[in-house]
C-alpha positions as CSV (number, residue, x, y, z in Angstrom):
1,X,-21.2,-24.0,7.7
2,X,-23.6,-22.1,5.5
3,X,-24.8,-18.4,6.2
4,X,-27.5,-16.2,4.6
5,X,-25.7,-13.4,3.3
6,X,-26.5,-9.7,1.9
7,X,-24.1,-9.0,-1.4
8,X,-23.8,-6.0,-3.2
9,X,-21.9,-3.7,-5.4
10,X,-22.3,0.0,-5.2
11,X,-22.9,1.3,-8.9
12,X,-22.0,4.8,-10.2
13,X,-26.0,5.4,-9.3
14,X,-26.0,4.6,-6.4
15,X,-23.0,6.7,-5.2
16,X,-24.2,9.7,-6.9
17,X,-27.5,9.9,-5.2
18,X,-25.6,8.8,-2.1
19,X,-23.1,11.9,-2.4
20,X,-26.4,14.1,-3.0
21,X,-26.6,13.9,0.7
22,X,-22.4,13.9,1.8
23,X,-21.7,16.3,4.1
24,X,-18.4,18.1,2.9
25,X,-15.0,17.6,4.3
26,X,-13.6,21.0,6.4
27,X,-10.5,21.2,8.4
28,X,-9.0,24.0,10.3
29,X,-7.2,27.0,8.7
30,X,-4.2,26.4,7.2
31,X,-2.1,29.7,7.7
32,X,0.3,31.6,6.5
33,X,2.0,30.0,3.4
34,X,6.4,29.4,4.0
35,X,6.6,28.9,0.1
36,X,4.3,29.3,-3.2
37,X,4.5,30.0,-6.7
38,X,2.6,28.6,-9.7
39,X,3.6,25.8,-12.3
40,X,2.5,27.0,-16.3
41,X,3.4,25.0,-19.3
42,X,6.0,26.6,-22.4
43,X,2.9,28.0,-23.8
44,X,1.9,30.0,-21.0
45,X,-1.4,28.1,-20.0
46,X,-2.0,26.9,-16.2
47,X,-1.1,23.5,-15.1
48,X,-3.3,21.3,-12.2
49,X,-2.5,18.7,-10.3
50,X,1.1,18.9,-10.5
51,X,2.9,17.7,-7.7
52,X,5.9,20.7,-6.8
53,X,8.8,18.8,-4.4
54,X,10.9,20.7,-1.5
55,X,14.0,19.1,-0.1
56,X,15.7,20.5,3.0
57,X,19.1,20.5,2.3
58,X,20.8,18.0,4.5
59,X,18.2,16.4,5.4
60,X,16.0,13.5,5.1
61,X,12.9,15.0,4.8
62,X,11.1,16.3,1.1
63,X,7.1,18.0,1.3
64,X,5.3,18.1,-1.9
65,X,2.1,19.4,-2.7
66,X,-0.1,19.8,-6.0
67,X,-1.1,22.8,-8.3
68,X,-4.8,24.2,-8.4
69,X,-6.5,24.7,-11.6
70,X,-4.7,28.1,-11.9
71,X,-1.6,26.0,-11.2
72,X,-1.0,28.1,-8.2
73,X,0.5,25.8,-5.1
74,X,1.0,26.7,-1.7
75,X,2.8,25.0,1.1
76,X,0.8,25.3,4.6
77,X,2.2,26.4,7.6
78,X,1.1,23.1,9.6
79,X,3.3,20.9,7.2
80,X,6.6,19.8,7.6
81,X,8.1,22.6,5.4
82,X,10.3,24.9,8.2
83,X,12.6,27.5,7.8
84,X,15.8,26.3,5.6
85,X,17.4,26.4,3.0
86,X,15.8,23.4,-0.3
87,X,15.9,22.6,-3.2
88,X,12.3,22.5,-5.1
89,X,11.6,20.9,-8.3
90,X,9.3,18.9,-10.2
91,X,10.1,15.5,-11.4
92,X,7.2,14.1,-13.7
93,X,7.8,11.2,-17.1
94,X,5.6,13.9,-18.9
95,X,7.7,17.0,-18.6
96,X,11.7,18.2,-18.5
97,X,12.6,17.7,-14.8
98,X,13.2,21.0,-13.3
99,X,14.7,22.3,-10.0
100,X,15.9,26.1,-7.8
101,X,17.2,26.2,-5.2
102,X,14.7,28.7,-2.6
103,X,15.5,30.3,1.1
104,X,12.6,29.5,3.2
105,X,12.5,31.7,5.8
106,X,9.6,32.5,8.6
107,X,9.0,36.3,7.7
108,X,7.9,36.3,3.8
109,X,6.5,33.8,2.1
110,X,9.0,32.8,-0.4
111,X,8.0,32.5,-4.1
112,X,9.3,29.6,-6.9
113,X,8.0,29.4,-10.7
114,X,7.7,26.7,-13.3
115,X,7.8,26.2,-16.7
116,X,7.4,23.2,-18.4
117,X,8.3,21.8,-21.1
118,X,6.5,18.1,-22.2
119,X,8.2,15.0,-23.2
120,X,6.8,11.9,-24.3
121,X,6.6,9.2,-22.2
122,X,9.7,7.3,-22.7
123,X,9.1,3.6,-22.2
124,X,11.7,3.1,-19.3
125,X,9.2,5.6,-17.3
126,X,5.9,4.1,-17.9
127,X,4.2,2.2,-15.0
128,X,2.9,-1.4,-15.0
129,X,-0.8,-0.2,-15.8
130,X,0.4,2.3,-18.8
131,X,2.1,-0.8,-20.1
132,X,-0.9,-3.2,-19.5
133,X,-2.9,-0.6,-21.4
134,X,-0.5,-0.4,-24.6
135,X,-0.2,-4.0,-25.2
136,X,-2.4,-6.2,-27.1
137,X,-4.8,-9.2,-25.6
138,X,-7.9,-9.7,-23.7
139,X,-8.8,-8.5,-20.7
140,X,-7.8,-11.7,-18.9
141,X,-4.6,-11.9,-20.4
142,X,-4.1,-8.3,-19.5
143,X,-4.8,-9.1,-15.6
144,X,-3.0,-12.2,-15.6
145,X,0.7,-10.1,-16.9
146,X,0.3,-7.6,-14.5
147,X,0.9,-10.3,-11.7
148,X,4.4,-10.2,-13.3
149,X,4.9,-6.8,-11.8
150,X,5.0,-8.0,-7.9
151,X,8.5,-9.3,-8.4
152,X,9.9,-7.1,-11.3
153,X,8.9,-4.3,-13.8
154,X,6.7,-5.1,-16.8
155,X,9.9,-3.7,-18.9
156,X,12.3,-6.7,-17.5
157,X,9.6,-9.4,-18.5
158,X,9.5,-7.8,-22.2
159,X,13.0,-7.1,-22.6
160,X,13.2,-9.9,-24.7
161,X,11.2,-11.3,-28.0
162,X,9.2,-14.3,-27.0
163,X,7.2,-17.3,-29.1
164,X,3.7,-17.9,-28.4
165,X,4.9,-21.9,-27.0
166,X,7.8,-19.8,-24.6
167,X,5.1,-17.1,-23.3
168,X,3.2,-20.7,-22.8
169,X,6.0,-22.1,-20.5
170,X,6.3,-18.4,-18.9
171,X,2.5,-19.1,-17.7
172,X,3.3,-22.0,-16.5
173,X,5.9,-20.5,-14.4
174,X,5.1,-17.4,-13.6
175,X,1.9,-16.8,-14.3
176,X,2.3,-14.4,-17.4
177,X,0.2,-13.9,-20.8
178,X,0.2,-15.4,-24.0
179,X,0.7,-14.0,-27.4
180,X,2.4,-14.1,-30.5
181,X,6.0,-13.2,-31.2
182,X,6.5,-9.7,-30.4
183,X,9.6,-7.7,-30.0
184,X,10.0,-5.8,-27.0
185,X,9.6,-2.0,-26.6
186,X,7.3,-1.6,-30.1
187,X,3.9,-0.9,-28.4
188,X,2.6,2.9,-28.3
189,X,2.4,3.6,-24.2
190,X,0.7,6.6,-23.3
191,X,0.9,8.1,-20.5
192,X,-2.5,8.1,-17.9
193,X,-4.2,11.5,-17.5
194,X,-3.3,12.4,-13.9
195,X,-6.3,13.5,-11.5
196,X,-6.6,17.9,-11.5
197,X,-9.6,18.6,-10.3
198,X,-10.1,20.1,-6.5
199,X,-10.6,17.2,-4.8
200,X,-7.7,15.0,-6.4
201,X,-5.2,18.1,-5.3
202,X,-5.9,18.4,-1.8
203,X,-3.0,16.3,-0.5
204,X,0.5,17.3,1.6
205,X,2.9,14.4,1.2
206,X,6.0,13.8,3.3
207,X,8.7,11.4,2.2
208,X,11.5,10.2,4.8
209,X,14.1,9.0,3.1
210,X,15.5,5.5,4.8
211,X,19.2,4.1,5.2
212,X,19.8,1.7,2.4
213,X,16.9,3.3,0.4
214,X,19.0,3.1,-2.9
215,X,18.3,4.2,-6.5
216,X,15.8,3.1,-9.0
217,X,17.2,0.8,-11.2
218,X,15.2,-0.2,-13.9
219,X,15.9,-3.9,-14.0
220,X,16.3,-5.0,-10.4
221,X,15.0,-8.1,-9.2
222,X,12.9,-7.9,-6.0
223,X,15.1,-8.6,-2.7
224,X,18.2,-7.3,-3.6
225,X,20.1,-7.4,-0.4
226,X,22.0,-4.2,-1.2
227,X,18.7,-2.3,0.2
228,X,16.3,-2.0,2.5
229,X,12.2,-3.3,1.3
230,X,10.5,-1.5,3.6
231,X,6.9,-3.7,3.9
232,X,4.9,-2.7,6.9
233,X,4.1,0.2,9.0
234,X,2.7,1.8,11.9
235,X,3.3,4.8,13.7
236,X,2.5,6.7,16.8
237,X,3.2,10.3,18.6
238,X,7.2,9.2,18.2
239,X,7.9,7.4,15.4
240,X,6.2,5.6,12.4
241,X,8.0,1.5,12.5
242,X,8.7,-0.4,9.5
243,X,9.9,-3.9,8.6
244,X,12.1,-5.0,5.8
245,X,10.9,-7.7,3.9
246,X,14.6,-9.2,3.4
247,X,16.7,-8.4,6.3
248,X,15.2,-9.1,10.0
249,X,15.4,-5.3,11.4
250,X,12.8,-3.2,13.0
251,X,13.4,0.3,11.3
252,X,12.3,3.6,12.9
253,X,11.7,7.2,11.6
254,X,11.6,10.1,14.3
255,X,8.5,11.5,12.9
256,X,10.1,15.9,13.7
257,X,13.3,15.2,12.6
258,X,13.2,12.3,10.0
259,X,16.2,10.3,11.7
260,X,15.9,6.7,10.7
261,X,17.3,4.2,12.9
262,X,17.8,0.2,11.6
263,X,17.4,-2.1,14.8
264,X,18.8,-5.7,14.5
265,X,16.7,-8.1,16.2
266,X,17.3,-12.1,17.0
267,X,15.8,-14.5,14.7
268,X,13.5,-17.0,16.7
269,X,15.3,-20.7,16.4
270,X,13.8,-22.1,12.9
271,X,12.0,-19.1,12.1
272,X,11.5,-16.5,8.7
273,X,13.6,-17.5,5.9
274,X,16.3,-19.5,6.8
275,X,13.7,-21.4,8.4
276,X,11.8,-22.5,5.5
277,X,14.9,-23.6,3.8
278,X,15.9,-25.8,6.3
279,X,12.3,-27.3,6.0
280,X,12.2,-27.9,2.5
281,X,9.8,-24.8,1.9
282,X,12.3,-22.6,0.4
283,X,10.7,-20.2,-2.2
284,X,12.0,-20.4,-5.7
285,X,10.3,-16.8,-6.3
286,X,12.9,-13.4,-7.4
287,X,14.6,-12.5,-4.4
288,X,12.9,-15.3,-2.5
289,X,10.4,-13.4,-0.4
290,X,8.7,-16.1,1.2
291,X,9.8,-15.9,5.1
292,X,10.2,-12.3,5.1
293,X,8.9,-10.0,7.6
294,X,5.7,-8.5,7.4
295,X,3.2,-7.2,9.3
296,X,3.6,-5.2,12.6
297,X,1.5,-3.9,15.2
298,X,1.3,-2.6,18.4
299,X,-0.6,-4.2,21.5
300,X,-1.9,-2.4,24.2
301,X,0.9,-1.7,26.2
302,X,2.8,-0.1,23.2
303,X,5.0,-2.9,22.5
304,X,5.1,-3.9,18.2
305,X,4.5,-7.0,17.2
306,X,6.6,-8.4,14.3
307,X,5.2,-11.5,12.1
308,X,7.6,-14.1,9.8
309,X,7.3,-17.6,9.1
310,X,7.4,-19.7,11.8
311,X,8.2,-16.6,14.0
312,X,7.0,-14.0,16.3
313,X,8.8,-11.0,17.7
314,X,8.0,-8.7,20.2
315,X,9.5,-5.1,20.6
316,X,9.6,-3.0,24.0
317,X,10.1,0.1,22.8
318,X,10.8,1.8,27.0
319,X,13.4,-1.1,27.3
320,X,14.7,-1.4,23.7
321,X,14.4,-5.3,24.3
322,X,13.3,-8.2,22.0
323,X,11.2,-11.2,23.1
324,X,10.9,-14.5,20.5
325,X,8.7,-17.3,19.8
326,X,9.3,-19.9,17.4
327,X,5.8,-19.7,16.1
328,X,3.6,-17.4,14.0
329,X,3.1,-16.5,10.0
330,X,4.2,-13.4,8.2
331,X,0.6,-12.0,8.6
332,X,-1.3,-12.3,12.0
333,X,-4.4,-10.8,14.0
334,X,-3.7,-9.6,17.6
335,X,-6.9,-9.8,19.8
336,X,-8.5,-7.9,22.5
337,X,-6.0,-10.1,25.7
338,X,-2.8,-9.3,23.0
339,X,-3.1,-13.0,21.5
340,X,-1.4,-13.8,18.1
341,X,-3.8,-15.6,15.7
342,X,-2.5,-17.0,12.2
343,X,-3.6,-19.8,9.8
344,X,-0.5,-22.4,9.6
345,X,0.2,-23.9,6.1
346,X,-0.9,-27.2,7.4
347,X,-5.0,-25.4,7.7
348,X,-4.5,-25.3,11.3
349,X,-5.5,-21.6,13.3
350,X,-3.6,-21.2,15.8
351,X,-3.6,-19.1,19.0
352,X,-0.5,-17.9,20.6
353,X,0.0,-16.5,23.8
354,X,2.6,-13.7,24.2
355,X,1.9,-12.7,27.9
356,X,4.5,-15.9,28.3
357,X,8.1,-15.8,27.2
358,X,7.2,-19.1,26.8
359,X,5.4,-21.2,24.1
360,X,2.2,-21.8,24.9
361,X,-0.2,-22.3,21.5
362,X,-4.2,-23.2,21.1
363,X,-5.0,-24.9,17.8
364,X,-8.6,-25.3,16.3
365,X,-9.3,-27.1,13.4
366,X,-11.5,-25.2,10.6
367,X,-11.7,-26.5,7.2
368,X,-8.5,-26.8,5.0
369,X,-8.6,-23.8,1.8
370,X,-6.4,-23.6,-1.2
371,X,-4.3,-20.6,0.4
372,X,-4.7,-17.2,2.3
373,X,-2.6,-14.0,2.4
374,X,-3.9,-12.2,5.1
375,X,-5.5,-12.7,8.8
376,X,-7.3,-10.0,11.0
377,X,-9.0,-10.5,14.5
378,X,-12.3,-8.0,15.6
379,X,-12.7,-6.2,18.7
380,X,-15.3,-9.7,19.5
381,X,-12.0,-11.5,19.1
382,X,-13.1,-13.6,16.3
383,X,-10.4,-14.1,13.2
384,X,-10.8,-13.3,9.7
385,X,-8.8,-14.7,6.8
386,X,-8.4,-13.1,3.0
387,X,-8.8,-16.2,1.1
388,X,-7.4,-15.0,-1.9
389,X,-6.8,-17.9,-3.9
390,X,-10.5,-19.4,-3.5
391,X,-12.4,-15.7,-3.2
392,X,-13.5,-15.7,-0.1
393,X,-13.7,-14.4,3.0
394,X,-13.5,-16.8,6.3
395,X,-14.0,-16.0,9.4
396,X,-13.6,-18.6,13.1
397,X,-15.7,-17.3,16.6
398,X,-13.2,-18.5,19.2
399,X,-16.1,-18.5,21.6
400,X,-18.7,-20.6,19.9
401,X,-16.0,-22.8,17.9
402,X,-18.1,-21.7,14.8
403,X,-15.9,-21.2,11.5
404,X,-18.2,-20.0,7.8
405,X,-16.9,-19.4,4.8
406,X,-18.2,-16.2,2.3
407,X,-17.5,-15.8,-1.0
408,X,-16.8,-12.3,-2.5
409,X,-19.7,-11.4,-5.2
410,X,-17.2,-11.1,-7.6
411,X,-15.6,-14.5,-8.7
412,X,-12.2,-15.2,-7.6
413,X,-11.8,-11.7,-6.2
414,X,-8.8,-12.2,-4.9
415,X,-9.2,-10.2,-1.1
416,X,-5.2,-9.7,-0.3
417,X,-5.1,-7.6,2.5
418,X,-7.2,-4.7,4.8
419,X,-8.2,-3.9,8.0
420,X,-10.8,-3.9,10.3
421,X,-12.9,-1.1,11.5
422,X,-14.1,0.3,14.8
423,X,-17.9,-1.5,13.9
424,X,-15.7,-4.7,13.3
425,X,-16.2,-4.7,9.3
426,X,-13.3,-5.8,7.7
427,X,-12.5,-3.9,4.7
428,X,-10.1,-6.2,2.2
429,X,-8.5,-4.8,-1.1
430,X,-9.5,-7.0,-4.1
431,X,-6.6,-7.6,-6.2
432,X,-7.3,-9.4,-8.9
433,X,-10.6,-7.7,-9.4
434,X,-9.4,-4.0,-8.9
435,X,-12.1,-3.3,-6.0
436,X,-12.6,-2.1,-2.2
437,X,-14.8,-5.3,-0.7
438,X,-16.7,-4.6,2.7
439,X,-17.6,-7.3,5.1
440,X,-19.9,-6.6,7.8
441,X,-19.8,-10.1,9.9
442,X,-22.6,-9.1,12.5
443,X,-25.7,-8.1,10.0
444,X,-24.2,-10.7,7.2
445,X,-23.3,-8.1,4.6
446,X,-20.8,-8.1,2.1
447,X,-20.7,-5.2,-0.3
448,X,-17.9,-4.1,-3.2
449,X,-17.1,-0.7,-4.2
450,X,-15.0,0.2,-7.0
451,X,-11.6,2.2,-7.1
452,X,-12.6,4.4,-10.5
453,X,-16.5,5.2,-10.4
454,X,-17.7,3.1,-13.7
455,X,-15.3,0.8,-14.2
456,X,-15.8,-3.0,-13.9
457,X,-13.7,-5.5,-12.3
458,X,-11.0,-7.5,-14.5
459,X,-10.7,-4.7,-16.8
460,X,-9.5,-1.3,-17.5
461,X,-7.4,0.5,-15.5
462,X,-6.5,-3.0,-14.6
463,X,-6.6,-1.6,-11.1
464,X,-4.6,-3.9,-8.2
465,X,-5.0,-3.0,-4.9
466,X,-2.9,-4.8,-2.1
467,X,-4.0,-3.2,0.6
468,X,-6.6,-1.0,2.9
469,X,-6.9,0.6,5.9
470,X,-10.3,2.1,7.8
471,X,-10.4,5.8,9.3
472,X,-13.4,5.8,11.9
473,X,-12.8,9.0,12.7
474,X,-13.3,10.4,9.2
475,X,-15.5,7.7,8.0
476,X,-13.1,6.7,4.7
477,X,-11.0,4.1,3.6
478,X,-7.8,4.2,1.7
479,X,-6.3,1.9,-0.6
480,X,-4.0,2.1,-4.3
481,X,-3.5,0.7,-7.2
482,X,-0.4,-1.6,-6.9
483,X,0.5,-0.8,-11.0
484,X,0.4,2.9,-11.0
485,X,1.1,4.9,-8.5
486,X,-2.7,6.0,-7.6
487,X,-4.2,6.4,-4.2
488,X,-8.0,6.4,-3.7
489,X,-10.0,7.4,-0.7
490,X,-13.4,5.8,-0.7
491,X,-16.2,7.2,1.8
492,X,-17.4,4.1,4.0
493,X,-21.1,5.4,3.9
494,X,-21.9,6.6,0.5
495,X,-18.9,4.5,-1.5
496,X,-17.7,7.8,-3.5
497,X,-13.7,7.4,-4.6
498,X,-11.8,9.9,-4.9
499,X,-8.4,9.2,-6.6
500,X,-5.2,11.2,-5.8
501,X,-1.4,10.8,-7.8
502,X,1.8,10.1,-5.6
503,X,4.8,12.8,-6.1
504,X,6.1,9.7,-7.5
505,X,5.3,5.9,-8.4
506,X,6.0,4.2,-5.0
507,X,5.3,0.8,-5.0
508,X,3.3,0.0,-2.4
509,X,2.3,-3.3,-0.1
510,X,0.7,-2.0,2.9
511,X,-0.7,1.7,3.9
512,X,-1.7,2.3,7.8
513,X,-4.3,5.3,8.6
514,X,-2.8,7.4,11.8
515,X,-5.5,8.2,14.0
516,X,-3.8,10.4,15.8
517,X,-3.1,13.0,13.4
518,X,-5.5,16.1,13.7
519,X,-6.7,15.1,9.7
520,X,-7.4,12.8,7.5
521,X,-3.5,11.1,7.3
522,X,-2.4,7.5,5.7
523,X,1.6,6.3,5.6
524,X,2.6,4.3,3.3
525,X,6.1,2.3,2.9
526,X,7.8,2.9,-0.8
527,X,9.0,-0.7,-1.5
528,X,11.1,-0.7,-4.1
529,X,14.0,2.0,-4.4
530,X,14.5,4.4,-4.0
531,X,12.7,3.0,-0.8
532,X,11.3,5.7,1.7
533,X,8.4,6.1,4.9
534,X,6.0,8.3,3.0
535,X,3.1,10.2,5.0
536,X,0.1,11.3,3.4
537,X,-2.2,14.4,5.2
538,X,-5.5,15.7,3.2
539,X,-5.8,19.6,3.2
């Protein structure tokens, strides 16, 4: 089925004379300060936007926050920084890692100063995009080797010397580059400017640290079984849920006191991994991720719904018990009447009832595509799917049977996954082409937006972002960039992005806005250890 369809793609102009007329973001007061100081470098001279880390001894809990352009910090008295005894420190790839211990205490403010001293970046430290940047090729060969960097680090895949014919049978394989004979190690890698200014500085971040959250090891394959992958979250008043990708638990973080708990749950007969195997549709991929779970969510009555391969699981958190079906995908849209809707492998959608312990499904045939990632279902119950692989966006109206197809303005995109809004616009992450993609389904509008102001898609930064989520409330969207620990906030009116630095580079595959919290607040799960439940708050 054909549409007629508004496209377009908000250019550095446009957002200008759009942010001409942006009201400014205020929040309440932020009180009395537990902990400050100021960050300089060896020669004396202020240093912004670096991010200063306390640890509560004993704990699972670390607050950072970022310097000013006087390189003065503060730690506000509605974060998670209490009275205790920590340990702060900075911990950057540009600078001598440096640490105190510091009393906290609720009386006066307690005081901690930094010097600096900078390093180069050493090579084992730089992230996939710094890589990307340092090495030679085109702009599509650039794009097509950071894809390497979903299953391992860029420095594992050049660890060793390569021919142009074996780089050929990488591709192939894996989807690398091509090039000549290189020796690994040899490029010059810089390391990318972090953001200083006001607006890139205005973050509190909160890291729990999870059981089996492990060490960063340089060389680890994806899916080693020795830790936890945390994928997915969601959160509410109690505790922010996670799932890991390689192990079928529900993991919980008490949101006051950072306690994680791992919950074991039954696998649904022929579902998630061990499923696929038995099939024949075992994945040959590092760590073999296929079957994993994914996505969670809660329905209506507070229960949190768990996705997998040929499975769905339902959580009751007042209960503590586990309902299964032997049906679903990894990824999955929940509807207004608490229906599970997925695209099977075989192009069938299918329609799952969970208000019976038993199996009771509703298949509709829509046209076959070459292979989604994600699935998302509006408050009009109709579905949407992130066709990645073909660049589109498709979307199936339950009540008029209608299915259409949309292609993203820019060519083979790549939507992975998003969210949709409280207007029912579904906001996608483009990962290939480094961009924010909006989809308005009732007025026929599709428009792009991208992460850095000025860049275009397929080349530098090399930008890949795997996710999004919508704030209503605030009227902003976040998203990343899988490859170097950035986040970006983009305002869903006038498209203006404003980039932010993590504390450290957390790899991420999913971010949920909490829209409970009293400000603007996004979680985010650290994949790859040392894996943590990170939570985001602007200032």
């Amino acid at each position: 089925m054909k549409a007629n369809l508004y496209i377009g793609t908000f250019t550095a102009a446009a957002i200008a004379t759009a942010c001409a007329f942006a009201p400014p973001v205020v929040f309440a007061a932020e009180g009395s300060s537990l902990l400050a100081g100021k960050v300089t470098s060896s020669a004396g001279e202020a240093l912004a936007g670096i991010p200063v880390k306390a640890h509560r001894n004993g704990s699972a809990i670390t607050v950072a926050v970022y310097t000013d352009a006087k390189g003065e910090y503060t730690f506000p008295a509605w974060s998670d920084l209490k009275p205790g005894s920590y340990s702060v420190g900075i911990e950057l790839p540009d600078f001598e890692h440096v640490a105190q211990p510091v009393d906290v205490s609720g009386g006066k403010p307690a005081k901690a100063d930094f010097t600096l001293t900078s390093k180069l970046l050493a090579y084992e430290d730089a992230t996939a995009s710094e890589i990307i940047a340092g090495l030679p090729g085109t702009d599509q060969q650039k794009v097509l080797f950071s894809q390497c960097s979903n299953c391992h680090t860029l420095q594992w895949a050049l660890q060793a010397g390569r021919t142009k014919e074996d780089w050929i049978r990488v591709i192939k394989k894996m989807a690398g580059r091509a090039a000549e004979q290189e020796a690994p190690g040899t490029y010059a890698f810089g390391h990318r400017p972090r953001p200083t200014d006001t607006a890139s500085t205005n973050l509190v971040v909160t890291e729990y640290a999870l059981p089996r959250g492990g060490q960063r090891e340089l060389y680890m394959l994806r899916g080693d079984r020795r830790f936890v992958w945390p994928h997915d979250v969601i959160m509410n008043d109690k505790y922010a849920y996670y799932t890991d990708h390689f192990s079928y638990m529900l993991g919980r973080v008490d949101i006051k006191t950072g306690e994680a708990t791992e919950i074991p749950f039954p696998l649904p007969k022929g579902a998630g991994r061990e499923g696929r195997n038995m099939t024949g549709e075992g994945d040959t991929r590092a760590g073999a991720p296929g079957g994993g779970a994914h996505e969670l969510q809660f329905d209506r009555a507070g229960n949190v719904i768990v996705g997998m391969d040929n499975g769905t699981v339902k959580y009751d958190p007042e209960t503590g018990r586990f309902l299964g079906w032997s049906a679903g995908r990894a990824m999955f849209g929940l509807d207004p009447d608490g229906n599970v809707w997925n695209l099977q492998r075989n192009g069938d959608l299918v329609k799952i009832d969970l208000s019976s312990e038993e199996l009771k499904r509703t298949i509709f045939q829509i046209p076959k595509n070459r292979g989604i990632y994600d699935t998302d279902t509006d408050s009009k119950g109709r579905t949407h799917l992130y066709i990645w692989q073909e660049g589109k966006i498709g979307i199936f109206d339950p009540r008029t049977i209608e299915y259409a197809e949309y292609k993203t303005p820019t060519p083979m995109a790549g939507p992975r996954r998003g969210q949709i809004d409280g207007q029912d616009r579904l906001w996608a992450a483009e990962f290939y082409a480094g961009q924010l993609l909006m989809f308005d389904p009732d007025h026929k509008v599709i428009k792009e937006y991208p992460l850095v102001s000025g860049t275009k898609p397929y080349a530098a930064p090399y930008a890949e972002p795997y996710s999004a989520s919508a704030d209503d409330k605030h009227q902003i969207v976040w998203t990343h960039d899988f490859s170097s620990g950035r986040l970006y906030r983009i305002d869903m009116n006038t498209g203006q992005s404003t980039e932010y630095m993590t504390p450290a580079n957390y790899e991420v595959r999913d971010l949920k806005v909490d829209t409970a919290a009293p400000r603007p607040t996004v979680w985010v799960p650290a994949y790859r250890p040392p894996s943590k439940l990170v939570k985001i708050e602007m200032r």
